[in-house]
FILOLUM-557486 format. One line per 4 residues: number of its first residue (from 1); for each residue z, y, x of N, C-alpha, C, O. Coordinates in steps of 0.05 Angstrom, whole numbers, padded with zeros to 5 digits. Layout:
NUM> Z:Y:X:Z:Y:X:Z:Y:X:Z:Y:X; ...
This chain:
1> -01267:-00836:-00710:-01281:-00814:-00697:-01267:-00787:-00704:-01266:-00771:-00685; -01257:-00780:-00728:-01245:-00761:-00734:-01219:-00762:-00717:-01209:-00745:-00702; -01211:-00783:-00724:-01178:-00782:-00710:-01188:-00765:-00686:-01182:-00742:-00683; -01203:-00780:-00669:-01202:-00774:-00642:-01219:-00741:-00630:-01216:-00728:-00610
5> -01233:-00737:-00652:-01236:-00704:-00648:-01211:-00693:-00652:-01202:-00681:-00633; -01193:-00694:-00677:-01177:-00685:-00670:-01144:-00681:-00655:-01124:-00667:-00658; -01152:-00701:-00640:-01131:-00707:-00624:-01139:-00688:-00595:-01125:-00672:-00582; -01163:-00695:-00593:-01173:-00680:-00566:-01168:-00649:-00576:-01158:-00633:-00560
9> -01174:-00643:-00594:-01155:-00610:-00601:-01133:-00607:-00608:-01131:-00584:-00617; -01114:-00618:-00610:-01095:-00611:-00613:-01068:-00614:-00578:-01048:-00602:-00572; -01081:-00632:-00568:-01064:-00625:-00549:-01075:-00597:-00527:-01057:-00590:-00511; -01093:-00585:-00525:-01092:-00556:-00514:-01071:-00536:-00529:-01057:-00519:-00517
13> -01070:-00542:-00564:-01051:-00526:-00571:-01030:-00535:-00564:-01016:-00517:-00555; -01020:-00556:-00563:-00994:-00573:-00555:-00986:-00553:-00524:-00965:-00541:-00522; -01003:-00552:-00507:-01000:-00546:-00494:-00996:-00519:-00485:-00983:-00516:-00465; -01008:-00497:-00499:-01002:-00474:-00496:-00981:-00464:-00511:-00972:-00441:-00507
17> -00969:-00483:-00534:-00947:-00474:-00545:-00929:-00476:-00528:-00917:-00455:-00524; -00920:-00500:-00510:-00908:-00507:-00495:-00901:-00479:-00471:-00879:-00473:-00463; -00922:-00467:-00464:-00924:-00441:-00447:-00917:-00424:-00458:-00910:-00405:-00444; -00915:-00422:-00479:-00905:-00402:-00491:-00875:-00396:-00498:-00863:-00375:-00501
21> -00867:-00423:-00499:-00841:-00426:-00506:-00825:-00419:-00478:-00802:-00410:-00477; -00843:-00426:-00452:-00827:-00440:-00426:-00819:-00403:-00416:-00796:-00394:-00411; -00848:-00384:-00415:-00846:-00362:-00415:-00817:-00345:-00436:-00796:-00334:-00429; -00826:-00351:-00457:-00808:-00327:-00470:-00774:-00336:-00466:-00755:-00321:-00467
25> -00774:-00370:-00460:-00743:-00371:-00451:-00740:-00366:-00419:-00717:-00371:-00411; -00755:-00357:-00404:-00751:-00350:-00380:-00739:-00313:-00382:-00720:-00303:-00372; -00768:-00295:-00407:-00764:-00267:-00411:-00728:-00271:-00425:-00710:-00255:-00419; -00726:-00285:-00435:-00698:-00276:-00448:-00672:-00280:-00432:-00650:-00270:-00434
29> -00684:-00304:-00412:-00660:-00314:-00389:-00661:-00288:-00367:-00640:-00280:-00357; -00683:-00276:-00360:-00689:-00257:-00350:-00673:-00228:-00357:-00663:-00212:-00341; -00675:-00228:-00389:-00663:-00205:-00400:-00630:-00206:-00397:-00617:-00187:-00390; -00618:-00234:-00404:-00591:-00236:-00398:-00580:-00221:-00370:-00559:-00207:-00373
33> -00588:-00221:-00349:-00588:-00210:-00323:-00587:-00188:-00317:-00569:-00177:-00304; -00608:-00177:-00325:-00614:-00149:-00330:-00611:-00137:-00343:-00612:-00114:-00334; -00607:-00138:-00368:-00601:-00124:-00385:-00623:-00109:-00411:-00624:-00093:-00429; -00636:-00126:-00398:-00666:-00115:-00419:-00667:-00137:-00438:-00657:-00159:-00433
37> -00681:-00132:-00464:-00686:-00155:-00491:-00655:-00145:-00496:-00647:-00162:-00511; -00638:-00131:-00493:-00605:-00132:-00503:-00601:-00115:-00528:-00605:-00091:-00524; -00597:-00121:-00545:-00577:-00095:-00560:-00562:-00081:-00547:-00545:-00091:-00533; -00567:-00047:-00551:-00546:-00037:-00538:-00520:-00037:-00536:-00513:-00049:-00556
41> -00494:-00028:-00518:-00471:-00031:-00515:-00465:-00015:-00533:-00480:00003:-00540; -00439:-00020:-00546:-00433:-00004:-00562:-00396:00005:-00561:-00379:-00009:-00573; -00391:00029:-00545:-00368:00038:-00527:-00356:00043:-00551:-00373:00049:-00568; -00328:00043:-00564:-00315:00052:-00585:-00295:00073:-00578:-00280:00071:-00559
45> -00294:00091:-00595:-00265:00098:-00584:-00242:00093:-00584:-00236:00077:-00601; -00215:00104:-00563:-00193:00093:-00562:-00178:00118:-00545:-00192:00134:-00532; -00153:00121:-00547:-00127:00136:-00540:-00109:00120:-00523:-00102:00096:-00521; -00103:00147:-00507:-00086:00136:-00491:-00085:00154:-00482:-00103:00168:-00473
49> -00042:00158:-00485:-00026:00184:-00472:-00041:00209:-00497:-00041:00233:-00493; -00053:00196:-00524:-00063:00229:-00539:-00089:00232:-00533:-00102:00245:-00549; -00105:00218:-00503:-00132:00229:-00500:-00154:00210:-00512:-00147:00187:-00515; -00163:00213:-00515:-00201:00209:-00519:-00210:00205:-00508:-00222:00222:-00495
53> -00215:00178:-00502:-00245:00162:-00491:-00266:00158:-00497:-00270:00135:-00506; -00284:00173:-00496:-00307:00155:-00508:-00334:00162:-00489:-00339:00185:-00483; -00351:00135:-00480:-00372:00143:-00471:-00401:00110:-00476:-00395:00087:-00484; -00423:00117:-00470:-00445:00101:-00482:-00454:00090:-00446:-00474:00077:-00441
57> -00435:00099:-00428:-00442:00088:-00399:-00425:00060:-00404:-00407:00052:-00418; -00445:00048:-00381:-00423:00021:-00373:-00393:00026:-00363:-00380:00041:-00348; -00391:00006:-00378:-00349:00008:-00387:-00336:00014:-00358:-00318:00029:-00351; -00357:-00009:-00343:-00339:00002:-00306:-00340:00026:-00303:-00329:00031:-00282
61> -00350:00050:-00315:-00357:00067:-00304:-00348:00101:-00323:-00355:00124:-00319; -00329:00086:-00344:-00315:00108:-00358:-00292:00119:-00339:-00282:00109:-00319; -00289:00139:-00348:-00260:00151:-00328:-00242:00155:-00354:-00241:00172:-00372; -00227:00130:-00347:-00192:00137:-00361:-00184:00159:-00355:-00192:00174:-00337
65> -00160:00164:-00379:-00146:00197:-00370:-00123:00189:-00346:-00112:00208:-00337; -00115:00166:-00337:-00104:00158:-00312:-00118:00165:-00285:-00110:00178:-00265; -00146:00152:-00291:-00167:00159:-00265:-00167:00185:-00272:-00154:00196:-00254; -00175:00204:-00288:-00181:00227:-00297:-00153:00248:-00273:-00154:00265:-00255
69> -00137:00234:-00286:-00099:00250:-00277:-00108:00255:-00246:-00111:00276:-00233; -00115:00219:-00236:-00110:00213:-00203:-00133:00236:-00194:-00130:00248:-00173; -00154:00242:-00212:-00174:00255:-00192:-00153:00289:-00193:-00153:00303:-00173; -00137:00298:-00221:-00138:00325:-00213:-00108:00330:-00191:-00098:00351:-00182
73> -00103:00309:-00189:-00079:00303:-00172:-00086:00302:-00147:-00071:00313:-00131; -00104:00294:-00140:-00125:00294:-00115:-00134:00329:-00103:-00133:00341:-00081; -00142:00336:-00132:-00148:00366:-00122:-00132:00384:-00126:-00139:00406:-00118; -00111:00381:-00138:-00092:00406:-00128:-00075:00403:-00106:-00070:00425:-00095
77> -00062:00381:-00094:-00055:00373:-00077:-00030:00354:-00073:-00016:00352:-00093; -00025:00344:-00057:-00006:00321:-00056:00026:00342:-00061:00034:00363:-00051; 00036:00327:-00077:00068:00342:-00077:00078:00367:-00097:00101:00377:-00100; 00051:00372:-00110:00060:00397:-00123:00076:00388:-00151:00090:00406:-00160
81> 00077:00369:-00164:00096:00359:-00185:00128:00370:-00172:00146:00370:-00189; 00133:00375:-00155:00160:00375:-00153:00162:00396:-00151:00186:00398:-00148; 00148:00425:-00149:00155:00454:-00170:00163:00454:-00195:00174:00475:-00202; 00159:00435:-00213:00170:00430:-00240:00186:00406:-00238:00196:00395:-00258
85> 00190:00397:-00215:00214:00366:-00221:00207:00346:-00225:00224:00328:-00223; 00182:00340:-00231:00156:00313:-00233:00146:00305:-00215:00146:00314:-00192; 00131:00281:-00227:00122:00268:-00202:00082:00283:-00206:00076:00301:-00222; 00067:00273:-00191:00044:00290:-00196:00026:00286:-00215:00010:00300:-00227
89> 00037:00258:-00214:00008:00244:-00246:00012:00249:-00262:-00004:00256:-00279; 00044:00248:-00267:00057:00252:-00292:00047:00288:-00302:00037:00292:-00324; 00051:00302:-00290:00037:00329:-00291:00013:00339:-00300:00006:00354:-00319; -00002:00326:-00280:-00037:00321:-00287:-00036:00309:-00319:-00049:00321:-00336
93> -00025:00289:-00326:-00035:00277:-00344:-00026:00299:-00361:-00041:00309:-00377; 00004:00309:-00360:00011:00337:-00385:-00016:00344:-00389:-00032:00332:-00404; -00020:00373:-00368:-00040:00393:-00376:-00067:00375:-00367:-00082:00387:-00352; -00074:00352:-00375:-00109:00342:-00379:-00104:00332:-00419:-00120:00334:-00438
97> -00081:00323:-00418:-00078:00314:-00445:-00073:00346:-00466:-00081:00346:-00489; -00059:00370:-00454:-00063:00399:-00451:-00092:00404:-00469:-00098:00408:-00492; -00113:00400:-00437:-00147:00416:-00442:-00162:00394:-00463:-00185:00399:-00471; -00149:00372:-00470:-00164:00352:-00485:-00180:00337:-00476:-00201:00327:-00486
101> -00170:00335:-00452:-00187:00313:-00430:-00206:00330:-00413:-00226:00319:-00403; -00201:00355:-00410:-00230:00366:-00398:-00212:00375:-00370:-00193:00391:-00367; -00230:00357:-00347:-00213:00353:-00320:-00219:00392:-00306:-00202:00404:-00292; -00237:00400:-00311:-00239:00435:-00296:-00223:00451:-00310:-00216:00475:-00307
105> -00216:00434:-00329:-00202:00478:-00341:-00171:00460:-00341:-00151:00475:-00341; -00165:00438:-00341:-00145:00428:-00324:-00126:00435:-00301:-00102:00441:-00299; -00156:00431:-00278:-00147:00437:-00250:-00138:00473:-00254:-00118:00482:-00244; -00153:00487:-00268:-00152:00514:-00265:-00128:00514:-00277:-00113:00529:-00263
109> -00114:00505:-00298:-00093:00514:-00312:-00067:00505:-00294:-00049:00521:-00289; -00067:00479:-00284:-00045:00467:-00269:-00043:00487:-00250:-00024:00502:-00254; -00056:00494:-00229:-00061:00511:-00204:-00048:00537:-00208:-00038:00548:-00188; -00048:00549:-00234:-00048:00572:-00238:-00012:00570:-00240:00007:00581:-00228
113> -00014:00549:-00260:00019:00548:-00266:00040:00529:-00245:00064:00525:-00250; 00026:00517:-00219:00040:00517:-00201:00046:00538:-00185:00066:00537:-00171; 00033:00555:-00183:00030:00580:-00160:00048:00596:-00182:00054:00617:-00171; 00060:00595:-00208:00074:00611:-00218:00106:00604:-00209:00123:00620:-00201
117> 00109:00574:-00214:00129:00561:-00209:00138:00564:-00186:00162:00560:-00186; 00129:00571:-00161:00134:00568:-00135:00146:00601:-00139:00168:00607:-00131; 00133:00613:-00148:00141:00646:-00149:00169:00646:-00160:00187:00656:-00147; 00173:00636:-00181:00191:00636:-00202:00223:00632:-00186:00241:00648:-00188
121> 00223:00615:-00176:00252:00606:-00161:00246:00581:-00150:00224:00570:-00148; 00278:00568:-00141:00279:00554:-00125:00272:00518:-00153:00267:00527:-00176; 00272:00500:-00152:00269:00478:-00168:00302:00450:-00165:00296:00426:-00161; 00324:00455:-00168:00321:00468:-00204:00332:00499:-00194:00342:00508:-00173
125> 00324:00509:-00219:00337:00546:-00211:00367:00541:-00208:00382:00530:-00225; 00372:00549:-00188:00404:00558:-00188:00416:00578:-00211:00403:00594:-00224; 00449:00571:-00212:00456:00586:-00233:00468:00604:-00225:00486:00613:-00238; 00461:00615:-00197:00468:00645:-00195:00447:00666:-00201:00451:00690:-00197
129> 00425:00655:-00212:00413:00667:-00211:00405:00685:-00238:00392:00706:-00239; 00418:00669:-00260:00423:00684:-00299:00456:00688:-00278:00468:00680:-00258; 00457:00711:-00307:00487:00726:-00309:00511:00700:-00312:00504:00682:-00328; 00534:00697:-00300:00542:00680:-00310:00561:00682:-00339:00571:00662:-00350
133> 00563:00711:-00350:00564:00716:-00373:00544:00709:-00401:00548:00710:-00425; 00524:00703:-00385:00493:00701:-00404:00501:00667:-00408:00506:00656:-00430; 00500:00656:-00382:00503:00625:-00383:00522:00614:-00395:00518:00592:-00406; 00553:00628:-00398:00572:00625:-00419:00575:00630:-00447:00594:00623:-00461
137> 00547:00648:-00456:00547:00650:-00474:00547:00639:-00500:00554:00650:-00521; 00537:00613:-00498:00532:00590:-00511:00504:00593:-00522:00497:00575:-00537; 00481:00618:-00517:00474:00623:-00531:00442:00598:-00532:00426:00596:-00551; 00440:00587:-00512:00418:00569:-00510:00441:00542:-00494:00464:00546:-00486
141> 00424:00517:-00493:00434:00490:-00483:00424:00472:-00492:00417:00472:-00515; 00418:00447:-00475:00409:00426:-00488:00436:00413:-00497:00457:00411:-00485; 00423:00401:-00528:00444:00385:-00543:00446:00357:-00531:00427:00346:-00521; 00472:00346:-00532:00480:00317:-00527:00460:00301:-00533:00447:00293:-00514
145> 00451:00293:-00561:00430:00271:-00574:00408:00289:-00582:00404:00313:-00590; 00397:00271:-00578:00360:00263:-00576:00357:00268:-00609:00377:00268:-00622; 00332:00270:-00621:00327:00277:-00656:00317:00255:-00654:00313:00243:-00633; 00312:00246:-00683:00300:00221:-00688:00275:00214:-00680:00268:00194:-00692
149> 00258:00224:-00662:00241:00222:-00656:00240:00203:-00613:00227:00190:-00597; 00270:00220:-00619:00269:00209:-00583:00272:00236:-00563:00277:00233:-00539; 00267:00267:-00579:00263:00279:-00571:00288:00300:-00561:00301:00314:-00577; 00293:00302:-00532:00309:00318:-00525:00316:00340:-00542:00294:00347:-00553
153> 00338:00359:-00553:00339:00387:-00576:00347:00408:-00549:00357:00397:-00529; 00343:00431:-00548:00352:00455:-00546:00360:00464:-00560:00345:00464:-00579; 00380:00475:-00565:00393:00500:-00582:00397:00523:-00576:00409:00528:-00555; 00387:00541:-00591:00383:00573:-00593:00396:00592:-00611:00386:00603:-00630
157> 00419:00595:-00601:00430:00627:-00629:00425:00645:-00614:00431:00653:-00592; 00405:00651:-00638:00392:00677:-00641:00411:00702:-00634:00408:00716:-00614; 00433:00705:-00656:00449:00726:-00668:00463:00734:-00636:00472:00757:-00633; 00465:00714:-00612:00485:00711:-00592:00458:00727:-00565:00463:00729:-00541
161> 00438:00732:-00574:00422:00746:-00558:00413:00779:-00569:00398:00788:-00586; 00425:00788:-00555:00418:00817:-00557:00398:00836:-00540:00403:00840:-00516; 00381:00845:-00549:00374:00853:-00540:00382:00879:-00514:00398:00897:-00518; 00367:00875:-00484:00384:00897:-00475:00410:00883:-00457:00413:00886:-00433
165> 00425:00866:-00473:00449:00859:-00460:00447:00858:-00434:00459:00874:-00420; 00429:00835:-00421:00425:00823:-00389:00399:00832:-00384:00379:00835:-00398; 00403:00835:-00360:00375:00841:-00352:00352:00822:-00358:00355:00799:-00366; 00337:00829:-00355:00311:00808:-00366:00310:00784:-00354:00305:00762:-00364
169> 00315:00792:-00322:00299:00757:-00302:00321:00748:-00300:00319:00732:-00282; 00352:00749:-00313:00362:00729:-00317:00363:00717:-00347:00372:00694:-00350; 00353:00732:-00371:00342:00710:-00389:00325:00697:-00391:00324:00678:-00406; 00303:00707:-00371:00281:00691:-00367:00289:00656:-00350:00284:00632:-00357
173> 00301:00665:-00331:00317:00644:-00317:00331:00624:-00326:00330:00601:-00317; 00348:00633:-00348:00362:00612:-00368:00342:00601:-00380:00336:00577:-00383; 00331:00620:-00386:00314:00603:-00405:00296:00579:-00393:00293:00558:-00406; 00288:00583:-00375:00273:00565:-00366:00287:00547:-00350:00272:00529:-00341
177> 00311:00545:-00343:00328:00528:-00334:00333:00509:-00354:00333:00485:-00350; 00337:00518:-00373:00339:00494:-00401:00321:00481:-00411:00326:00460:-00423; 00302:00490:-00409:00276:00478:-00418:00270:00460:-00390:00257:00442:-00400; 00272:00455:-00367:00269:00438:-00349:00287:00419:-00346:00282:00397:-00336
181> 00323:00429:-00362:00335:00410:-00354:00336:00396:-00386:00352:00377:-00390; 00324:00403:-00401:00312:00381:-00418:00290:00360:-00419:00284:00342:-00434; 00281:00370:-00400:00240:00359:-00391:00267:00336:-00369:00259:00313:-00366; 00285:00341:-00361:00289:00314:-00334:00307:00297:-00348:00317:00276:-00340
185> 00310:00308:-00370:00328:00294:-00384:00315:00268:-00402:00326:00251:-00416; 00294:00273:-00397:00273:00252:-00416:00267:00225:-00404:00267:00221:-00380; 00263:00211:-00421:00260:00178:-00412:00231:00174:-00405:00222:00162:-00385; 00220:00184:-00423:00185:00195:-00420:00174:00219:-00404:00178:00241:-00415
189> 00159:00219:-00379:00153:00245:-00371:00142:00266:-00380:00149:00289:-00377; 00120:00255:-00394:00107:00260:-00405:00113:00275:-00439:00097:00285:-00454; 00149:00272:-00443:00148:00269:-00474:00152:00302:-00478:00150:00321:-00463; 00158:00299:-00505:00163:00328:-00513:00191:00332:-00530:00206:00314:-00537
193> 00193:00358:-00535:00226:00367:-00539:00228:00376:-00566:00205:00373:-00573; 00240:00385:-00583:00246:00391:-00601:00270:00419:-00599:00287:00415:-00581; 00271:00448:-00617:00283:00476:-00602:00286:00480:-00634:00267:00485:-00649; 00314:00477:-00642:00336:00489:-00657:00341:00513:-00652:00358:00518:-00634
197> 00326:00541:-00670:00334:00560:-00677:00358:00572:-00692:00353:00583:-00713; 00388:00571:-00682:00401:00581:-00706:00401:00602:-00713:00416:00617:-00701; 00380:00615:-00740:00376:00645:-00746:00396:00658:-00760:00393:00682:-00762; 00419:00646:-00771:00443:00651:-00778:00453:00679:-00782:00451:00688:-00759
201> 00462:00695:-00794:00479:00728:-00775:00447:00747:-00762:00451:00770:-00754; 00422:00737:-00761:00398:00749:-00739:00400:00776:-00761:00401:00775:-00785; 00399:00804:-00738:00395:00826:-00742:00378:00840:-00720:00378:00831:-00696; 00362:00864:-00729:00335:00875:-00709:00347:00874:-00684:00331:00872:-00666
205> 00376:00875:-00676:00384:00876:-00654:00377:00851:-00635:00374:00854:-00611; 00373:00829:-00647:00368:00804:-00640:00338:00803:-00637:00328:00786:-00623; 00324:00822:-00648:00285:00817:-00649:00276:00828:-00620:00262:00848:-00617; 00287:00807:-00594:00277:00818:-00573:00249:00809:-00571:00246:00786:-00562
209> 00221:00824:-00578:00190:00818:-00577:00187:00814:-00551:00174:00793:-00549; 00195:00824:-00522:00190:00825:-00493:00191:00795:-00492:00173:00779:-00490; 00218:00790:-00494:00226:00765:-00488:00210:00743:-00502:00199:00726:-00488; 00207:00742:-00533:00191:00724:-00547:00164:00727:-00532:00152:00706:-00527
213> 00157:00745:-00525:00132:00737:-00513:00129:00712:-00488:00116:00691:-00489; 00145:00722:-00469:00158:00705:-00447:00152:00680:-00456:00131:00668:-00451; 00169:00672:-00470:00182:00642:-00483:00148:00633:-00483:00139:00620:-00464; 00131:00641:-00508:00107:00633:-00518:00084:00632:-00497:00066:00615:-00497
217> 00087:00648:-00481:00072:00647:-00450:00085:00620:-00435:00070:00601:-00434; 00100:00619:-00429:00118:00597:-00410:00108:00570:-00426:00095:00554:-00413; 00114:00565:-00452:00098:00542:-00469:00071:00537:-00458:00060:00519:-00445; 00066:00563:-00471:00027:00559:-00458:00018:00555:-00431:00005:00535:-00427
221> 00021:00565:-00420:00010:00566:-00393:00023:00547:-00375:00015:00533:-00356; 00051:00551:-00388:00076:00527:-00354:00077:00504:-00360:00070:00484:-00347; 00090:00507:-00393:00092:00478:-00400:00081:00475:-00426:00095:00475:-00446; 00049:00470:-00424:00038:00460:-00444:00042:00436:-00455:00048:00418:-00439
225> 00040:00429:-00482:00047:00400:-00496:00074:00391:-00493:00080:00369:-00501; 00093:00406:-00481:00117:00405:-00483:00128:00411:-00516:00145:00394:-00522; 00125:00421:-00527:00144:00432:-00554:00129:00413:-00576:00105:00413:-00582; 00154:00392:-00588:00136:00382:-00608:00140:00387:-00637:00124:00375:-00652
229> 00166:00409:-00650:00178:00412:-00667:00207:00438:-00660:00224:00443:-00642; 00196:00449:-00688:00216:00479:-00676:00223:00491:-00705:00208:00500:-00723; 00263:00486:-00702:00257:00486:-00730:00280:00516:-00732:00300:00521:-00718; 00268:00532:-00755:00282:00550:-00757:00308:00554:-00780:00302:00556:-00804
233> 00327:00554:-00774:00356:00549:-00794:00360:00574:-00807:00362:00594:-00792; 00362:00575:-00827:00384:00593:-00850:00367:00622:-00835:00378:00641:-00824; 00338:00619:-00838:00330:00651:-00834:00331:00666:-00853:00316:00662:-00872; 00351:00688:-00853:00342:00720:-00871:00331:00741:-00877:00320:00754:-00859
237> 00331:00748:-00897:00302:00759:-00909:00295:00776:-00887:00271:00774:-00879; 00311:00791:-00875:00310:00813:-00852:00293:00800:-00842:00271:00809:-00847; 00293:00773:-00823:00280:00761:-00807:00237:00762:-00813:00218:00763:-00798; 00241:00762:-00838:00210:00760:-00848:00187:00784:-00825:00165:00778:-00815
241> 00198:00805:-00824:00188:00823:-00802:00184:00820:-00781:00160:00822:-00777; 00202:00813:-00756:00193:00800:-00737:00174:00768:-00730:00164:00762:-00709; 00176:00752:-00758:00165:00732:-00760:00136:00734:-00755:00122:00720:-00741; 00126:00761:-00773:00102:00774:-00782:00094:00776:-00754:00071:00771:-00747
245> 00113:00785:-00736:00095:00793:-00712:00093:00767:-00700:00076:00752:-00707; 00103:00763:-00690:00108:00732:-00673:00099:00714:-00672:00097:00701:-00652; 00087:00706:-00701:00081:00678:-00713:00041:00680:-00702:00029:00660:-00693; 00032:00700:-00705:00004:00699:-00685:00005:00685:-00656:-00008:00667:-00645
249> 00031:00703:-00647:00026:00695:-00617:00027:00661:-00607:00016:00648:-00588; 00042:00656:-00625:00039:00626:-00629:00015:00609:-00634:00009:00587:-00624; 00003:00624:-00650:-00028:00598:-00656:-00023:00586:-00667:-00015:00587:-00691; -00028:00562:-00642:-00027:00533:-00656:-00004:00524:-00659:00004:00514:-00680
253> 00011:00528:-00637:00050:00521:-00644:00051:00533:-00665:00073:00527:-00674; 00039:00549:-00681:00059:00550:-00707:00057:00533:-00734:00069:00541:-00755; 00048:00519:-00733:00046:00495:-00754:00069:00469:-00727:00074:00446:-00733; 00074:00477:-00709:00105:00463:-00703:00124:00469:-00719:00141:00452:-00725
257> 00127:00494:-00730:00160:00513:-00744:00161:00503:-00771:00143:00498:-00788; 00191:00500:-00769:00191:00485:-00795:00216:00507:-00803:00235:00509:-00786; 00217:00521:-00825:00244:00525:-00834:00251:00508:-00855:00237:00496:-00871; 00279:00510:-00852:00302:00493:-00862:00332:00510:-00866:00337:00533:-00858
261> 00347:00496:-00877:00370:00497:-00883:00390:00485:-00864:00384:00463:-00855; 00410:00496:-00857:00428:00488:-00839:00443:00457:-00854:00456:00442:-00840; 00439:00453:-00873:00450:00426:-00892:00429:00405:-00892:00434:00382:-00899; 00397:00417:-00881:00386:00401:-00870:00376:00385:-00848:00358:00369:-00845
265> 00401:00397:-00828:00401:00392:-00796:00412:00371:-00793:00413:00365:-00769; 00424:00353:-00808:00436:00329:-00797:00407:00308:-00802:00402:00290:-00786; 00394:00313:-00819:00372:00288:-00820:00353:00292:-00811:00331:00285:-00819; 00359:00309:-00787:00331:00306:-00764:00343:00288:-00741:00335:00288:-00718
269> 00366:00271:-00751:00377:00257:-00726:00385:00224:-00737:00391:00222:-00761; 00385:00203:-00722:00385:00171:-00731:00420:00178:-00736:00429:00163:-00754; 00438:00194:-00728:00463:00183:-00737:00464:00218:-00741:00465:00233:-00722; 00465:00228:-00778:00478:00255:-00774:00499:00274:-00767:00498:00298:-00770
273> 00521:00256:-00756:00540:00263:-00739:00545:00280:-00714:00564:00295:-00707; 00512:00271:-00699:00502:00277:-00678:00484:00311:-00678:00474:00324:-00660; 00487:00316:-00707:00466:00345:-00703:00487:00373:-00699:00509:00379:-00708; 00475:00382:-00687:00494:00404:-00670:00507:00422:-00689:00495:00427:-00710
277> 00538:00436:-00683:00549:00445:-00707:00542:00476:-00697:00544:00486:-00674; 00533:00488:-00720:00525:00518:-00721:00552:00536:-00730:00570:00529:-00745; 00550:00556:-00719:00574:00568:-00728:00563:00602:-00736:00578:00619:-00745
């Protein structure tokens, strides 16, 4: 008699456990689907091209700095990379990798510094357009080999620029002719250059401020993230004065400058044979 009372109670529980179980693996098969009962996603960060990804949306729905590039490439318009000699993504991605991934002050900065470029001259600048005394001067050029980094060099004597000498918009012109035909010279579009100062012989006659400004503007605004190392050779004491002024306008490029010794210019290169002879 006992058995059988409790047999007759125990299968209702039998049975509602059963419901219970059938339910909560339906709520959890349910949650698989939808996304509810889940631990949240958890997005990590990651780089690419220098930028910063990171977001807590579904993963379909992050914008790479590729998608990021294509949209500001979209809105400035088809074709404008080839005022600087590039293609357009390649550009976009510069100045977005530039704003630190921030696609509006991007579009504003690219826009600004294509409408400069179009002003500026023809692409590449012709060389009638610097002195052809300035252009013989030796006083700027890109060097044969790359630094150990991969990175195209410019070379700059200082002492071989005077102030006054040429008119202004053809050193501006050189100047920026070298700096582009080192940007096409790259294997990477995207990469950056390395600018050998030889301060050598530098006297106040050489402290053209107009011009240094130029240069540090043209960085900023034209070709941002271009300069990745800038090294200054055998500067003298004289030099310390104009440094004083200069080295603000720079900012953040100036934890690029490195001085050195002209005896230390061969081991910024994989074979030191290859580092440019200063005279």
């Amino acid at each position: 008699f006992e058995s059988r009372k409790m047999g007759v109670g125990v299968y209702p529980i039998l049975l509602i456990f059963s419901s219970l179980l059938f339910f909560s693996g339906s709520a959890l098969s349910l949650g698989r689907k939808t996304g509810f009962n889940q631990a949240p996603r958890i997005f990590h960060q990651r780089t690419r091209n220098g930028l910063l990804v990171r977001s807590e949306r579904p993963r379909e729905a992050v914008l790479t700095p590729n998608s990021k590039a294509a949209s500001i490439a979209e809105a400035t318009g088809v074709g404008f990379g080839k005022v600087f000699g590039v293609d357009d993504l390649s550009l976009a991605e510069q100045f977005l990798r530039d704003r630190r991934g921030d696609e509006k002050e991007a579009i504003e900065k690219l826009r600004a510094a294509v409408d400069w470029r179009r002003n500026f001259g023809p692409v590449p600048i012709p060389e009638n357009i610097y002195k052809v005394e300035e252009r013989n001067s030796g006083k700027c050029f890109v060097h044969h080999a790359a630094d150990k980094e991969g990175r195209p060099v410019v070379v700059v004597k200082v002492r071989q620029h005077v102030v006054g000498e040429y008119p202004e918009a053809s050193s501006q012109a050189l100047c920026i002719a070298t700096i582009e035909r080192a940007i096409n010279g790259m294997e990477d579009p995207n990469g950056e250059l390395s600018v050998v100062f030889d301060l050598k012989g530098f006297s106040l006659k050489n402290a053209d401020f107009g011009f240094a400004k130029f240069l540090v503007k043209a960085l900023y605004k034209y070709y941002p993230s271009r300069l990745g190392a800038a090294y200054f050779i055998d500067a003298p004491l004289i030099f310390q004065g104009p440094w004083k002024i200069v080295k603000p306008w720079l900012r953040k490029y100036s934890r690029l400058v490195t001085f050195i010794k002209s005896n230390d210019l061969p081991g910024l290169f994989v074979d030191p044979a290859d580092a440019p002879r200063l005279s």
